[in-house]
Each structure stands twice: as C-alpha cells, then as structure tokens.
C-alpha positions in Angstrom: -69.0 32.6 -33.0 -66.9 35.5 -34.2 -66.2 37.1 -31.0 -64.4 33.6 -30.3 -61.9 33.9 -33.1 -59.5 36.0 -30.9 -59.3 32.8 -28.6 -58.4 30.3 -31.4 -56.1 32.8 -32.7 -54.3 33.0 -29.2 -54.2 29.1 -29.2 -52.9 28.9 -33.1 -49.9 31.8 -32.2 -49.3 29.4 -29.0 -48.6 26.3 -30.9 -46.6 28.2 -33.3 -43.6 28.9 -30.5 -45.0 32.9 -30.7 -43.8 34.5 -27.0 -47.0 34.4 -24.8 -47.1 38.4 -24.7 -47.2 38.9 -28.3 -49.7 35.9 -28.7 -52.0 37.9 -26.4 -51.3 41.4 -28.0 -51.6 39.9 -31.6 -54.8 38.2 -30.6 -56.4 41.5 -28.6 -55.6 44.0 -31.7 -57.8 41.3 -34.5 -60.6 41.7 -32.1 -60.1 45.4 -31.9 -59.3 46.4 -35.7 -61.6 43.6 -37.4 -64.3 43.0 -35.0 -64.6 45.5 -32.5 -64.3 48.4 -35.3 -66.7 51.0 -33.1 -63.7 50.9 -30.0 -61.1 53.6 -30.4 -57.6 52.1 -30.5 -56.7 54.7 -27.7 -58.5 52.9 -25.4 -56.6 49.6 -26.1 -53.7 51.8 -25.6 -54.9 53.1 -22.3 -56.0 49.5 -21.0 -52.5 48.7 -22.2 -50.4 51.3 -19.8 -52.8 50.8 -16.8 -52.1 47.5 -16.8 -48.7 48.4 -15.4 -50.1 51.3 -13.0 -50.3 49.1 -10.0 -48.0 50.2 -6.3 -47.9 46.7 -5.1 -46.4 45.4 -8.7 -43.4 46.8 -7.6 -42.8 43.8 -5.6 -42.0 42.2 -8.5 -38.9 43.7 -10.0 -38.1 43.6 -6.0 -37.9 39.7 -5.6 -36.6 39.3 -9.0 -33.3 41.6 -7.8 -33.6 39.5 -4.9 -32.4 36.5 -6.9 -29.8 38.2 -9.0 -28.1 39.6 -6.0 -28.2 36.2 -4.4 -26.0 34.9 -7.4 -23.3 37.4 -6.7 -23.5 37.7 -3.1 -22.6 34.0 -1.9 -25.6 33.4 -0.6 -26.4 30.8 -3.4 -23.4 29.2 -2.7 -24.0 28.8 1.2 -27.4 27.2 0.1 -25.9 24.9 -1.9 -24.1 23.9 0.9 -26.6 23.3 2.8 -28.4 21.4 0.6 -25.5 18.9 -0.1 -24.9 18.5 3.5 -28.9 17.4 3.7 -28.9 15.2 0.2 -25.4 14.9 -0.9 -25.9 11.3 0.9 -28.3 10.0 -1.6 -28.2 8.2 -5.0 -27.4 10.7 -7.7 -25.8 13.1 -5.2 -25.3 16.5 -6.8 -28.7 15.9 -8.9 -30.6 15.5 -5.5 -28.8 18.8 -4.0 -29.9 20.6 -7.6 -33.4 19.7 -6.6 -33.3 20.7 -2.6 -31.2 23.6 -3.6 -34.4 25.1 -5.7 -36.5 24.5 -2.9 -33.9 26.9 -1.2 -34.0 29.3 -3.7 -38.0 29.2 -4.0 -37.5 30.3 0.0 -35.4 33.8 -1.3 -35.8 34.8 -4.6 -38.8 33.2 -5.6 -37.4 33.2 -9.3 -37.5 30.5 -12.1 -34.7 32.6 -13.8 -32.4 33.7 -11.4 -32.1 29.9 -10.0 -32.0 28.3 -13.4 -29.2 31.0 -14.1 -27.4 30.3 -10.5 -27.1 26.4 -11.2 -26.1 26.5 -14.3 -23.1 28.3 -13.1 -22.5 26.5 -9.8 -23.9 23.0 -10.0 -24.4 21.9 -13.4 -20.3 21.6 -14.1 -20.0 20.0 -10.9 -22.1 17.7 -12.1 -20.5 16.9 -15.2 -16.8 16.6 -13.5 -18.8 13.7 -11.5 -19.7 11.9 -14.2 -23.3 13.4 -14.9 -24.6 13.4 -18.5 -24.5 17.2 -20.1 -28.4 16.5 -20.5 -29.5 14.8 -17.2 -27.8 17.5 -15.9 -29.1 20.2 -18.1 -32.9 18.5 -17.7 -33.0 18.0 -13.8 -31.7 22.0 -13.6 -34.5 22.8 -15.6 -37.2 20.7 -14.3 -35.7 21.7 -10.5 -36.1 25.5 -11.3 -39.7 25.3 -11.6 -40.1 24.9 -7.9 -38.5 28.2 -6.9 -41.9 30.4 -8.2 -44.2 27.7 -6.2 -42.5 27.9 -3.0 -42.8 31.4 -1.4 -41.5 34.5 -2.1 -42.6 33.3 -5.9 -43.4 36.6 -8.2 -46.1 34.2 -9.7 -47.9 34.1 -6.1 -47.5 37.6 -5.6 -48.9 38.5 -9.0 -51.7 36.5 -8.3 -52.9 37.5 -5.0 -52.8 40.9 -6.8 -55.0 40.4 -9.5 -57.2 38.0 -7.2 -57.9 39.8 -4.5 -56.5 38.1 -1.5 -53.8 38.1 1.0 -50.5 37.6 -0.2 -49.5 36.3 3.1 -52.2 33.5 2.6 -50.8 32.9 -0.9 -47.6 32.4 0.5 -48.0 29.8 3.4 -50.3 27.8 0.7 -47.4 27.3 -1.6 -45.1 25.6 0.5 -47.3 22.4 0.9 -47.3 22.2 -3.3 -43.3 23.1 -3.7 -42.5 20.9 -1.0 -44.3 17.7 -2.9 -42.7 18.9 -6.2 -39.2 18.8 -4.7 -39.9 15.3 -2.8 -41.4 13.7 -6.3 -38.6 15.2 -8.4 -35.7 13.8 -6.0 -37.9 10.2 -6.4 -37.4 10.6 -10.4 -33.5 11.8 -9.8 -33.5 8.7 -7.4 -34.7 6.2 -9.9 -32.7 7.6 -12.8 -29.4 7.2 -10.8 -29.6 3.8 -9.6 -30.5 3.1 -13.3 -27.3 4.8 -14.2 -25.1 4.6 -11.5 -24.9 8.2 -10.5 -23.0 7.7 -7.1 -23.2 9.8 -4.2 -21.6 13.2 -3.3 -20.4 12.1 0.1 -19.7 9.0 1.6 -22.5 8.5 4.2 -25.0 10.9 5.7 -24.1 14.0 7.8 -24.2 13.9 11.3 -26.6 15.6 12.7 -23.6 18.2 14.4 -22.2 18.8 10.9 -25.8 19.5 9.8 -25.7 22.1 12.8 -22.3 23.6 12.1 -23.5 24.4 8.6 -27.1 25.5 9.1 -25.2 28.0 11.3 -23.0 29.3 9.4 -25.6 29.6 6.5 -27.7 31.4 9.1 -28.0 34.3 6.8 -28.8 33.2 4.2 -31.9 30.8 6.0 -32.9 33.8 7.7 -34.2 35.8 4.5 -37.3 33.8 4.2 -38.1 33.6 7.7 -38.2 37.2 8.0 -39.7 38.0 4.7 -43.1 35.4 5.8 -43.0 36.0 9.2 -42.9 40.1 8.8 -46.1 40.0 6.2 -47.8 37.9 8.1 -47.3 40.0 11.3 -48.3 43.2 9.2 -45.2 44.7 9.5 -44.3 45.3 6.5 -46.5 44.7 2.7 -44.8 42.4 0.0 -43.7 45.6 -1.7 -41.9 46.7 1.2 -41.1 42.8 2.2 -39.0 43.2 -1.5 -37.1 46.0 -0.8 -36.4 44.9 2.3 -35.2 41.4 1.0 -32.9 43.5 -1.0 -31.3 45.2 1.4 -30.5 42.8 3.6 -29.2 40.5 0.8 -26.8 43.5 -0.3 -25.6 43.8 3.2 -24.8 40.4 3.6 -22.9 40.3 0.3 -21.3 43.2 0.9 -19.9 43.1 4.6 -20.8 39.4 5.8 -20.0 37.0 2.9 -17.4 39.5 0.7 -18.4 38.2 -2.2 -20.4 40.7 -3.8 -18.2 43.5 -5.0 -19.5 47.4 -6.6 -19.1 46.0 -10.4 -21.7 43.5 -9.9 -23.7 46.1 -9.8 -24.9 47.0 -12.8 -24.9 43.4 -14.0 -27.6 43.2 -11.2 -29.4 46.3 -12.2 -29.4 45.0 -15.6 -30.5 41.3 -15.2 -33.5 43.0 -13.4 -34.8 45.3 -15.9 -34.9 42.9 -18.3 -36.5 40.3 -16.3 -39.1 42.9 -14.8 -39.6 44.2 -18.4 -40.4 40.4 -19.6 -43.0 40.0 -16.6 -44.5 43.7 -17.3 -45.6 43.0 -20.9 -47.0 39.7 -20.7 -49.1 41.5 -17.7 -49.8 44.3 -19.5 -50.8 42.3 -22.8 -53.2 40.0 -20.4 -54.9 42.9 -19.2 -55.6 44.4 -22.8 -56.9 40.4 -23.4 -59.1 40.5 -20.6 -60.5 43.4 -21.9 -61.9 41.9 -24.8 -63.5 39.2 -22.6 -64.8 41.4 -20.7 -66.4 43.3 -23.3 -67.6 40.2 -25.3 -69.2 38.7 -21.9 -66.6 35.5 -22.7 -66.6 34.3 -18.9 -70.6 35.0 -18.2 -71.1 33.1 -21.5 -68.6 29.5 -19.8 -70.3 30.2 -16.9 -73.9 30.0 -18.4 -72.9 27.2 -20.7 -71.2 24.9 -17.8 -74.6 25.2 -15.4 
C-alpha cells in the first residue's frame, strides 16, 4: 500500500491547482527520499535529463514556432478569412468563424497556445464591437482552442506517437475524424447559444460558391501548409522533425516576401514565445518520465493489469 502513496499524492497536489510538472516531480522525489531510500538521487537526476535526449522531440519546439510565426506573418489573418467566408453566414457569426478558425489552426500550428493567443488578438474584439458578451467571447475562444492540438500537426500527437511507438503519419490522419466532430459539436453549442441571445450573423447571406473560390485562392498559402506537411510524411519524404522545420520555413517566407506582414523585429518576440512554450512542454515530459520510473520500478502497471483480469 505504500508504494501507492506517490499516486494519491499526485492526485492531492492536482486538486490543489499545483502545475502538472511539479505535481509529478513533487510526487517522484517522496517516493525516492522516503520510500525508495536504497536509489541514488543521481539516478532520478539522470532519468530526469534523458527524458529530454530524444532527436525526434525536436519537432516540438518546431510546430510550436510554427504557430507563433503564423500570428505575425498574416497567415492567421488569411484563415480567418476564410473561415468567415465559410461560417460568417450562420447564427452567432464571428463565434462560428472562432470555432472553424481553430480547426484551421489545428491544420498549421497544431498549438492550443499560439491559437488561443492569435484570437484573442484578432477575433475576440471583433466580437465584442458586434455585440458579443466579454465572456461568451472569452469562453468559446477558449473551448475553440482545444481543437487545434487534436487536429494534425498537434504537438500532443506527435509526442505521443513518440513515446508509443507508432507512426506519426498514422497519428495524424486519425486526428482529423475527432477534431472535425469537436468543431461541428462546438458550432451546435455556439448555434444554440446565439439564437438564445440574438447573436446575429457576420454577413448577410451565405457566400457564393465563386467568392468561396476567390478567397480560398488567395489564402492558397496559407491552406497549403498542412497539405504539404501530411502529405510529405506520409510519402516519406521528410520525418516530423524535418516536416517542423520545414513548416517553418516556408511560413517565414511567406510572411516575409508573400504576405509583408511579418517584419525582422518580430523576431525575437517569436524566438521568445518559443522557448518558453517548448520549455513548459520539456519539463512536464521530463517530470513524466522521472514518474514513470517509479512505476516502473514498483511494478504499478503489471500490478492494474493483474488486478483488472
């Protein structure tokens, strides 16, 4: 029963608001200084920094840029137009773009953060000049931002097919089919809420299917991006390390020398959102890892395993 107290711990530090990786750490170093007294703390400390000692992780801190780029490069904004040319139709107008545009951003950066971050900025004072309430607005941005990890390029997925095992190019065409019924099921909700509230719509009546056209096509590159970062993995051109930098690249080039927008002091804004984001992702990782070690050690998952058949 002892070498369970490190679990009820973790649960106890969760309920008390404690960050997830210091809930992990906190709970790994009472197994390790009052119950496991026989391990030498340098090989916490070594399980610890491995953790982290991964080529493919780099795809992380990749994708992540991917997304902070995006806010400064106008590719965010060109989504956005897309999205209210598709949904700007319905009940609850910019709310419904907020959800379709996450979608969009699930497609390229794959990041909670960055497209929490980029609405907030674009969308969400939009939607209070429209008459949205500060917290409908502030709620459906929040609850819309948890799609961008699901669809793919989400870190989450990548991380994941990592620790697991399998293809990331299998991870990523499964999570469409999930983000895709999270989007359709929020715009329901968003639905539902405007009629309720009288949220009118963006435009008038539904694009034609020409403007549709005219404005996929001028949003071409920023569609493109997740088209050529499935397609190329899937093909084996390139792995989801390389599909990162790659992502980069081309998002800095279109910023740069297609769109304008993105200018050389944006820069280290970028470099900075990045590190800190990739440092946030690291340590819960990293902490995990030192967790799982304990399990491991204490035959936690054999002992489930046996007690479930």
């Amino acid at each position: 029963m002892q070498s369970l107290y490190p679990i009820f711990l973790l649960f106890g530090l969760f309920f008390l608001n404690i960050p997830i990786a210091f809930a992990l750490i906190g709970a790994s170093l009472y197994y390790f200084i009052f119950i496991n007294t026989g391990m030498p703390m340098n090989m916490v400390i070594q399980q610890f920094v491995t953790a982290v000692e991964s080529f493919p992780y780099l795809a992380v801190p990749f994708f992540i840029m991917v997304g902070s780029v995006m806010n400064y490069s106008g590719i965010s904004e060109e989504l956005m137009n897309v999205a209210e040319v598709l949904a700007g139709h319905m009940k609850g107008g910019l709310a419904q773009v907020n959800c379709l545009l996450s979608a969009l951003m699930g497609g390229i950066s794959g990041s909670a953060n960055a497209d929490a971050a980029m609405q907030s900025k674009l969308l969400v004072p939009e939607m209070i000049k429209k008459g949205f309430s500060k917290e409908f607005s502030a709620a459906v941005t929040a609850a819309s931002s948890a799609v961008s990890p699901v669809i793919p390029p989400g870190t989450n997925l990548i991380l994941y097919a990592l620790i697991a095992n399998v293809p990331v190019g299998d991870m990523f065409m499964a999570g469409y089919t999930p983000g895709i019924l999270m989007t359709v099921a929020m715009m329901i909700v968003v639905y539902i809420v405007s009629v309720k509230r009288g949220y009118a719509p963006s435009r008038d009546k539904m694009a034609s299917p020409v403007v549709i056209a005219r404005q996929c096509l001028k949003s071409i590159w920023a569609l493109a991006i997740p088209f050529g970062i499935i397609m190329g993995m899937r093909k084996g051109i390139y792995t989801p390390t390389e599909a990162g930098g790659i992502a980069v690249l081309f998002c800095l080039v279109v910023g740069f020398f297609v769109y304008r927008k993105l200018k050389l002091h944006h820069i280290p804004i970028i470099l900075m959102d990045t590190v800190k984001s990739t440092g946030a992702v690291m340590i819960i990782i990293a902490s995990a890892k030192v967790f799982g070690y304990y399990m491991t050690l204490e035959r936690i998952p054999q002992i489930i395993t046996e007690a479930l058949m």
